[in-house]
C-alpha positions in Angstrom: 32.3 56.7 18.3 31.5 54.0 16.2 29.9 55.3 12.9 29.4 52.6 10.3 30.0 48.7 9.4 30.9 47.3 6.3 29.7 43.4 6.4 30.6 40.8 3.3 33.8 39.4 3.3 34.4 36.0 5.3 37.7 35.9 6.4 40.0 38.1 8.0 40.9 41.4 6.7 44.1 42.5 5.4 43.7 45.8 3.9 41.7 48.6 2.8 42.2 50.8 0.7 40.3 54.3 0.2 39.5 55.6 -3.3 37.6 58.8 -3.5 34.9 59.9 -1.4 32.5 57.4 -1.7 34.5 54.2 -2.5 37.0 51.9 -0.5 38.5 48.5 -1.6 38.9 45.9 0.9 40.6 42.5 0.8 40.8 39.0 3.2 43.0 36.5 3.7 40.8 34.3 1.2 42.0 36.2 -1.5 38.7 38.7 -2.0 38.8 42.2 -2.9 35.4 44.5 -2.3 34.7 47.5 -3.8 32.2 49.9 -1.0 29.8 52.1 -1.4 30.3 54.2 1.6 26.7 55.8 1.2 25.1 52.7 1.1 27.4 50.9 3.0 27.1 48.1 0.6 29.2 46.3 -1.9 29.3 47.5 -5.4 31.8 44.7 -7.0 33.1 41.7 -5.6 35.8 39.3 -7.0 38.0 36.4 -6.0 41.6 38.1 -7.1 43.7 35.4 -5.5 43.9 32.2 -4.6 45.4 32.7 -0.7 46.1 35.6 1.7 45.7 39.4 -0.1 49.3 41.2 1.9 48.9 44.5 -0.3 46.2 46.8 -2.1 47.5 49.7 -4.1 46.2 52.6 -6.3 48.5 52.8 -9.7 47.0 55.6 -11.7 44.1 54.1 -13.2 44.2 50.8 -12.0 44.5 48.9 -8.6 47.8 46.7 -8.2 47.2 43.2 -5.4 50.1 41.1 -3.8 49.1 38.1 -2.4 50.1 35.0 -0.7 49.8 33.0 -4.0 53.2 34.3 -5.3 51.7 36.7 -7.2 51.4 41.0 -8.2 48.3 41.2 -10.2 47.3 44.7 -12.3 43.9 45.3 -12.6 40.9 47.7 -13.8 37.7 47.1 -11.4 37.6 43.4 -11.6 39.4 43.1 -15.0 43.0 41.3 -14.8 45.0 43.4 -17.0 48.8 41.7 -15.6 50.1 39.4 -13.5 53.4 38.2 -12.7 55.2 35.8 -10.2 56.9 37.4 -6.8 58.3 36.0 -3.3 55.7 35.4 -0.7 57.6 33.3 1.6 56.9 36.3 4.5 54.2 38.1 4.7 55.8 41.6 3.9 53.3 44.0 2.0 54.9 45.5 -1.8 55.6 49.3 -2.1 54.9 52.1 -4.9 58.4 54.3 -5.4 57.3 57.4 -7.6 54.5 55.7 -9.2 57.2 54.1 -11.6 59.0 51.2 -9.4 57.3 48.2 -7.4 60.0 47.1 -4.7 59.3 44.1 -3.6 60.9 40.9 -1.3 63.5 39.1 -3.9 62.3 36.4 -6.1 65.5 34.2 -5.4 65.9 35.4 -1.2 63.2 36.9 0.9 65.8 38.7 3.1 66.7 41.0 0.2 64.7 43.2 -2.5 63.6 43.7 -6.0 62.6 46.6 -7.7 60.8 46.6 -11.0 59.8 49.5 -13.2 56.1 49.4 -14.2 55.2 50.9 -17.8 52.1 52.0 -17.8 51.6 52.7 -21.5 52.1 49.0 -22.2 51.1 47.2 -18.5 54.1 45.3 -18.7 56.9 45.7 -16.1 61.2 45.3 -16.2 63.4 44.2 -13.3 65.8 47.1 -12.7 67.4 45.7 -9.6 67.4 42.4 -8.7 68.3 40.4 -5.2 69.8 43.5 -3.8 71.3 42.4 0.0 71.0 45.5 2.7 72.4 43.3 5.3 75.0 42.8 3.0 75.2 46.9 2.5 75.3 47.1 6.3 77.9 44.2 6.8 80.6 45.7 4.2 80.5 49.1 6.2 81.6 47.5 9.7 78.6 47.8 11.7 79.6 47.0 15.2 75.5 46.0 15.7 75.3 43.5 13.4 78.4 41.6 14.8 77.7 37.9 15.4 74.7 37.8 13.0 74.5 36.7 9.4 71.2 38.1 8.3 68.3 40.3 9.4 65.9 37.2 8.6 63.3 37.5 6.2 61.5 41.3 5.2 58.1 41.5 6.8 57.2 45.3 6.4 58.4 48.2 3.9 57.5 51.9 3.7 58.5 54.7 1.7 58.7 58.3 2.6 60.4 60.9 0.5 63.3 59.3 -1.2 64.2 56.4 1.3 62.6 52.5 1.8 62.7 51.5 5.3 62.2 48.0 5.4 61.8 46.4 9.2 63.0 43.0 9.8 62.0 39.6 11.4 65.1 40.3 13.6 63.9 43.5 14.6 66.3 45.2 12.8 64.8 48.3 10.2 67.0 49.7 7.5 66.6 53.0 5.4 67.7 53.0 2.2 67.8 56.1 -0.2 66.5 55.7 -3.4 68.6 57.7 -6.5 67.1 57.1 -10.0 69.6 58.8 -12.4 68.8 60.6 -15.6 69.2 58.6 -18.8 72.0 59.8 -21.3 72.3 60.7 -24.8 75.0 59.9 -27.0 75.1 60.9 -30.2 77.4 59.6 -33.4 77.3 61.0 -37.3 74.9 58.0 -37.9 72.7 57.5 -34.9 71.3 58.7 -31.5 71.8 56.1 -28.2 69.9 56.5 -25.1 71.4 55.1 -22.3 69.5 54.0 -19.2 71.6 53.6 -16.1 71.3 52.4 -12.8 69.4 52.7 -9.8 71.4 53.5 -6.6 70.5 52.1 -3.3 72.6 54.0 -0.6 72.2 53.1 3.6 70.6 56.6 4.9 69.5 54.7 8.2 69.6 52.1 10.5 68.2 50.9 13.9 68.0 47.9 16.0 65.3 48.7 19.1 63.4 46.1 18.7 65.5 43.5 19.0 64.8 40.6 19.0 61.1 41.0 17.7 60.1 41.6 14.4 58.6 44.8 12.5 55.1 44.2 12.0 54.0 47.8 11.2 55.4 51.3 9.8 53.9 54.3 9.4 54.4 57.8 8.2 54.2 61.1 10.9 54.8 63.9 9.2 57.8 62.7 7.5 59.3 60.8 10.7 59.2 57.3 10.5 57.4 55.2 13.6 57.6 51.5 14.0 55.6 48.8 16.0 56.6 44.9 16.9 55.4 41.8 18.1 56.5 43.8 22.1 55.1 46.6 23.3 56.9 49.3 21.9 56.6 52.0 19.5 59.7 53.6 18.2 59.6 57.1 16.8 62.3 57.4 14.5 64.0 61.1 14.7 67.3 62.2 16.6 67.0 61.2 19.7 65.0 58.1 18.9 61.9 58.1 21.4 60.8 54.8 22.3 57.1 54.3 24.0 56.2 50.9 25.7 52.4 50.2 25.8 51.1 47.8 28.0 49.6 45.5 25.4 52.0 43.4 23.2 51.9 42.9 19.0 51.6 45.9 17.6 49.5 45.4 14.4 49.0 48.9 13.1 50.0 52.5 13.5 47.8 55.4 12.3 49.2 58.9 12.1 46.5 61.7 12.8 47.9 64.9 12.7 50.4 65.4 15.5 49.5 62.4 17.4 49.5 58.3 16.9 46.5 55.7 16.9 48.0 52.4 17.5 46.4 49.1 17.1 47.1 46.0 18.8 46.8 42.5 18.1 44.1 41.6 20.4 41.8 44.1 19.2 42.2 46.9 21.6 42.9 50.3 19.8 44.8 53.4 21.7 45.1 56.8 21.1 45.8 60.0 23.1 42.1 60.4 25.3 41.0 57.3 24.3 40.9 53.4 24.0 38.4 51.7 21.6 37.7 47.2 22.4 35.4 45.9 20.2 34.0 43.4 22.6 32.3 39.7 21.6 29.0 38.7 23.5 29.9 37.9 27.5 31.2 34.3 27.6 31.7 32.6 31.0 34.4 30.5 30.1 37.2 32.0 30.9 39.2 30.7 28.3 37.5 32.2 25.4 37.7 35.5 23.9 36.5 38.6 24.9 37.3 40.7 21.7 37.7 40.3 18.0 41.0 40.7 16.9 42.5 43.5 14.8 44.0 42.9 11.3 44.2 46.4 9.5 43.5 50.0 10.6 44.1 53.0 7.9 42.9 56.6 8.3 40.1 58.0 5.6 40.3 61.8 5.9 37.9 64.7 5.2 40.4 66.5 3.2 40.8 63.5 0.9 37.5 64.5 -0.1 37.3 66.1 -3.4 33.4 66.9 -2.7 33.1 68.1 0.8 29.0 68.4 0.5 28.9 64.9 -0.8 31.6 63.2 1.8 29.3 65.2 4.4 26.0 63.7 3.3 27.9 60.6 3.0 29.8 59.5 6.6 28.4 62.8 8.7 31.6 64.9 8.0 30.2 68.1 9.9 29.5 65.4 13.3 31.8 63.0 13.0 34.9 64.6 11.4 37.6 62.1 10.1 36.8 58.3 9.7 39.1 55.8 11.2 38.4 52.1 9.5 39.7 49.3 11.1 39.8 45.7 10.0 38.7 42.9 12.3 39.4 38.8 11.6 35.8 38.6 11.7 36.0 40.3 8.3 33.8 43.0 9.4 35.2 47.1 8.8 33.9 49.2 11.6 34.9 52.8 10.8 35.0 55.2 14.2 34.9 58.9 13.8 38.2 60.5 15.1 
């Protein structure tokens, strides 16, 4: 059931972002970012943060990280640019948070392989720990009998962490775990001075699949610790031992929405799917037959009761006691139309 609308931005919608019980940020492919008022379903602060396509929207402690299009990572507080440095966006892979310390990004110098920086929050500045590190070149050195006859995985277009390990999926269909191992610092000590010694981060292959073959990841997502994948096909791959694969009748897989047990996928064209039940947001009827019949999907995410730190307020607020959860999904209308789940 559809419960409310969020209308202001004019472009497509690339992600949103819940922030307490009230407040969600949203951001387009013109490079705007909205702050919501969920009560009032209006906007409370609007700014133009980029200058092209918003691909990520994160929550770093106090303030709000963007990656966009534009080649850039900005830092900000509310609408105040506190940072800003220069990334890969050649692809339109989104950037990940590793223990609220490391960005991991698509390399600077090759968008088939990653960075990772380590973000000081003290200071708002950030250091590159790792730089162009290769998985395919990981894979390749251990034999892998499935990557024979290829010299790459193409370029990164999707990256999630759970636990320890970064799956990143692949234009070639291809999705690699990695495990993530930050070490403790050492002390040495002499009769004149004290060192601290910083080393490495280790990278380690934990995983790898090749199911969707040949079409690339377009979405991750989390199920109770298990990864799941979509593509541009029509499957969904859930990611424990055996792999189970589901094929869906509609193709391009935009996103995937764990809700409890169960998945809520949504597809390019608009339509949304879940156990009992299947959401189109339709246009007005148009003879032509030529011409669309629904608005297209960009960006689901989940917004959850028990994210609420207030449970009277987030009642008063979206109808917790008839509704129940909130599922918001992003249209390229730029419209947010949040269903109760």
């Amino acid at each position: 059931m559809r419960v409310l609308a969020l209308r202001a931005h004019k472009a497509s919608i690339t992600c949103i972002l819940p922030l307490s019980e009230d407040n969600v940020l949203t951001s387009d492919q013109s490079g705007f970012v909205i702050k919501w008022s969920l009560s009032t379903k209006r906007p409370i602060l609007q700014w133009l943060a980029h200058t092209d396509s918003i691909l990520t929207l994160l929550k770093w402690g106090k303030y709000i990280i963007t990656h966009s299009r534009d080649s850039t990572v900005k830092i900000w507080t509310d609408d105040k640019l506190q940072y800003e440095f220069p990334v890969n966006a050649l692809n339109f892979s989104n950037v990940v948070l590793f223990q609220e310390r490391y960005l991991i990004t698509p390399a600077t110098t090759d968008s088939n392989n990653i960075d990772v920086y380590r973000l000081h929050e003290d200071s708002i500045t950030i250091t590159r720990e790792v730089a162009n590190f290769s998985p395919y070149d990981l894979i390749h050195k251990l034999n892998f009998a499935s990557i024979e006859g290829r010299n790459d995985f193409g370029i990164i277009m999707k990256m999630l962490i759970i636990g320890n390990v970064l799956y990143i999926g692949y234009e070639s269909g291809d999705i690699v775990g990695l495990s993530i191992t930050i070490p403790q610092p050492s002390i040495t000590q002499s009769a004149t001075s004290t060192s601290l010694i910083n080393k490495d981060i280790k990278l380690r292959l934990e995983y790898h699949n090749s199911t969707h073959m040949p079409n690339p990841i377009i979405s991750l997502a989390n199920l109770n610790g298990i990864l799941v994948s979509g593509s541009t096909g029509q499957k969904v791959t859930i990611h424990k031992d055996p792999v189970d694969v589901c094929k869906f009748n509609e193709s391009g897989i935009q996103s995937i929405v764990p809700y409890n047990e169960h998945l809520i996928v949504g597809f390019w064209n608009g339509v949304i799917q879940s156990v009992n039940e299947t959401i189109e947001r339709s246009l007005p009827h148009l003879d032509a037959k030529d011409m669309k019949t629904r608005v297209k999907l960009s960006y689901m995410c989940m917004f959850n009761k028990s994210e609420s730190k207030d449970v009277q307020k987030y009642s008063t607020l979206v109808k917790q006691k008839k509704y129940g959860d909130l599922l918001l999904v992003g249209y390229e209308d730029g419209s947010v139309v949040g269903y109760s789940v």
